[in-house]
N, C-alpha and C positions, 0 to 999 in steps of 0.2 A: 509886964509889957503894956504902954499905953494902948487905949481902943484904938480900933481902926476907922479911918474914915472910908466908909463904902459905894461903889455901886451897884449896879443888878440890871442884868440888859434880860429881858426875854420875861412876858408879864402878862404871860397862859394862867393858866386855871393853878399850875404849881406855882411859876415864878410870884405871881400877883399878891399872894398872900404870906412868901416869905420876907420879899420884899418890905412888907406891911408889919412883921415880927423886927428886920432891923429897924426898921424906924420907931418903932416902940421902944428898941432900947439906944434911940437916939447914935445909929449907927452909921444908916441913911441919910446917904449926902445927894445922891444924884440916879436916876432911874432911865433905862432906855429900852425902846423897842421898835422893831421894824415898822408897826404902822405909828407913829410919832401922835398921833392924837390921843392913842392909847397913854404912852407916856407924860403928855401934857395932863390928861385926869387924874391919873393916880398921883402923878405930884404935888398936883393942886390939895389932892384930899390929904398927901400923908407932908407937906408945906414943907417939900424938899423939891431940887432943880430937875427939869427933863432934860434929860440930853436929846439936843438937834442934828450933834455932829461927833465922833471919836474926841474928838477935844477936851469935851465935859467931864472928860472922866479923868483928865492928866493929872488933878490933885489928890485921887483916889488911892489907898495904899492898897485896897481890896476890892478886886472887880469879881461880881458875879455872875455867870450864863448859866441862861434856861431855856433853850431853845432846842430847834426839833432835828435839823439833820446836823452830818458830820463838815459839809460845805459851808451850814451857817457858824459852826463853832472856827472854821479855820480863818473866815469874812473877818468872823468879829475880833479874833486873836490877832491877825494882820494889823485889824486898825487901831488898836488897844497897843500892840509892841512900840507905834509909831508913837504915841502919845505919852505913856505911863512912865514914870522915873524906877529907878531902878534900885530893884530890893523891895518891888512889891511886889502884888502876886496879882493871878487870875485863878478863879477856882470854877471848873465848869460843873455843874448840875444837869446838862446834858445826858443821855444816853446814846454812845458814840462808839468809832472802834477804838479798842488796844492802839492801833498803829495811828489812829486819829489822833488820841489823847499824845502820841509818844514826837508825832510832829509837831504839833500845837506845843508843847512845850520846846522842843529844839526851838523852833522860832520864836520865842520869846528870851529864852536862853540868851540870845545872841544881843539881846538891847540888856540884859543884867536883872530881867523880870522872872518871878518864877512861877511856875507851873499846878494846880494840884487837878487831877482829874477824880470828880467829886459826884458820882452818881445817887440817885437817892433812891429808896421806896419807903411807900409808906400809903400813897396815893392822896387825891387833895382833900382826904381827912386828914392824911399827918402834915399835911404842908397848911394845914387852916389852924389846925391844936400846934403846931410847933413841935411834933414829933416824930418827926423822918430819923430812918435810917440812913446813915450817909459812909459811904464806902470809899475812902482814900488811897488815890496812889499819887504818891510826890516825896519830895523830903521832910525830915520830920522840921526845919525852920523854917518854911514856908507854910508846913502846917498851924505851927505855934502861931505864926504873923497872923495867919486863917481862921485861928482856933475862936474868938470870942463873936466872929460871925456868924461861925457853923454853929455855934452854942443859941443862936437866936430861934433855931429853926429843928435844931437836929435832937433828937432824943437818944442817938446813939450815934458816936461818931467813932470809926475804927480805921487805923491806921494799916490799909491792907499790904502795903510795899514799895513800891517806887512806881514813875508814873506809867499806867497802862494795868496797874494791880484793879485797882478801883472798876475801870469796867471790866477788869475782867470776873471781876466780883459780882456786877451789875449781870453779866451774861448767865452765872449761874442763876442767880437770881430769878429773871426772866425765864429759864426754863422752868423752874420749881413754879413760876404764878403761871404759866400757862398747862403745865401739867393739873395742877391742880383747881383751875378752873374745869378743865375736861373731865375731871372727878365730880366734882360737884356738881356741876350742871348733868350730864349724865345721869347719878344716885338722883336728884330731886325730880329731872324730866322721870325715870322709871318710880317714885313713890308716887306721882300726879298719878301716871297709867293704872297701879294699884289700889290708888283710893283710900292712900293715908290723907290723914290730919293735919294739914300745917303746922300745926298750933301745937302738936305734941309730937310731931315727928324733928322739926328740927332743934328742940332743946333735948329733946331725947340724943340725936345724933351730938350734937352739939359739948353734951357733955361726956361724951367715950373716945377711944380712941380716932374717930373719924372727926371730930373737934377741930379746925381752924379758922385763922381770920375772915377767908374768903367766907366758910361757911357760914358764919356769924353776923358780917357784914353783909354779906350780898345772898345768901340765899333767901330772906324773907322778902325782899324786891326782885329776886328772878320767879316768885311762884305770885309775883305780884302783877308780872309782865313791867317794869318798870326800871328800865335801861338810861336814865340820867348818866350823864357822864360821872364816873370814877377816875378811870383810866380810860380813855379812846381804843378800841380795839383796833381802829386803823393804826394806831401808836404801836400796842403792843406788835401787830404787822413788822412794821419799818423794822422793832428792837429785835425779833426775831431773824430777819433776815441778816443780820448784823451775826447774830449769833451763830445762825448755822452757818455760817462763812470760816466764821471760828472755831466750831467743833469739827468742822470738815478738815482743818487744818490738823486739829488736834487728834482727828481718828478716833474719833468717841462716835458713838452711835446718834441717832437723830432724828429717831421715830417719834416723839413727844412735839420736836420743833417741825419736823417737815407735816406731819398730821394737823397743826395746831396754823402754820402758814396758807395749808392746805382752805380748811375752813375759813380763817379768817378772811381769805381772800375769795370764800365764795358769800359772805355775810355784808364784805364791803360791796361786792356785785349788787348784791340785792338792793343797795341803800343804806344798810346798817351801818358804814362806817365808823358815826360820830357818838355811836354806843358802848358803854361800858362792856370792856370784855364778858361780864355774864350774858352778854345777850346769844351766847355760846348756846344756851337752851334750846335757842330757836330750833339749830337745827338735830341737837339730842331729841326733840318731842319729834320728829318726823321720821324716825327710826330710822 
């Protein structure tokens, strides 16, 4: 299959830099985002077009969104049906609902475009290294059309089922990184209070069973007090509410996400919003 010629609307902290992986492999044809001067920069830098209007994107075989809520994914899906030829795709890298991803495709259906709803983690270490996880639901020939873009950026791409698989992949997901920040930050606020060693208690944990990304990655910057953005906790916020919506539905239990909303939403109180979910600690050290 010939490459595709791409876009990519939404050019946050993730989209920015995957963006910047198509154009490396000369895949990048055109880039868009709600505040338009953002997009006029990065084009200038990666010497590909800003889109100013839906239009820009008509000779695009592969549309990409990275954006924050479920209203901006169906905005941009609306103006995209209206413009894009048919038998191309849109792939959203959003984090949205099931029923989000499952109307965004009916609506594009209907002009002869298809659908993949395309969540990612990894965090904007794996969207900087080109090495996201990216979770599919769509059909597997729209994936194929899909397939040499998501290869730009994606270190693991898996074909979860048809559209609405994908986040609901993303929602497991999501519970697993917010449980497991509650783990970590927890174990390292109670070693501070005991008066372990930085320095040998986490490659000690590190290398046993209690061993993960998070812990690896973010615990020597949560005993460092140093909450740069990874992922927005206000983000992970939004994705959990999304989720308990959806466990509620599914009658599974919800103590991990209602606990986890709970706090988040008193960390964004505080001001902490625009902090990396470890900044979870804060409120673990105040018992």
């Amino acid at each position: 299959m010939s490459q595709p010629r791409c876009g990519f609307i939404g050019l946050g902290a993730m989209g920015r830099p995957m963006a910047g992986h198509l154009a490396a492999r000369d895949l990048l044809a055109v880039v868009g985002n709600r505040s338009v001067e953002k997009a006029d920069a990065l084009a200038a830098e990666l010497k590909v077009r800003a889109a100013h209007n839906a239009s820009d994107f008509a000779d695009c075989d592969v549309v990409a969104l990275c954006v924050t809520a479920d209203e901006d994914v169906l905005a941009n899906v609306d103006a995209l049906a209206a413009v894009m030829q048919p038998g191309s795709v849109v792939v959203d890298h959003s984090t949205v609902s099931s029923a989000t991803a499952q109307t965004a495709a009916a609506r594009l259906a209907a002009n002869g475009i298809g659908f993949l709803d395309a969540p990612v983690s990894g965090g904007v270490e794996g969207a900087i290294n080109g090495k996201l996880s990216i979770m599919v639901g769509g059909n597997a020939t729209d994936l194929a059309k899909a397939q040499a873009a998501l290869q730009a950026y994606g270190l693991r791409i898996t074909h979860m089922g048809e559209v609405g698989a994908g986040q609901a992949t993303k929602a497991v997901n999501q519970v697993l990184v917010a449980g497991i920040a509650h783990a970590v930050s927890e174990g390292l606020a109670l070693g501070e209070k005991l008066g372990l060693d930085p320095e040998r208690l986490l490659p000690t944990l590190g290398a046993g069973a209690a061993g993960s990304w998070f812990l690896e990655k973010r615990g020597p910057t949560m005993l460092r007090d140093e909450f740069k953005v990874g992922f927005k906790l206000a983000l992970l916020h939004k994705d959990l509410k999304i989720v308990d919506a959806m466990a509620q539905a599914a009658g599974t239990r919800r103590d991990i996400i209602q606990k986890s909303l709970t706090d988040y939403a008193q960390l964004m109180a505080e001001g902490y919003g625009d902090d990396d979910i470890s900044a979870l600690i804060r409120l673990k050290r105040r018992g």
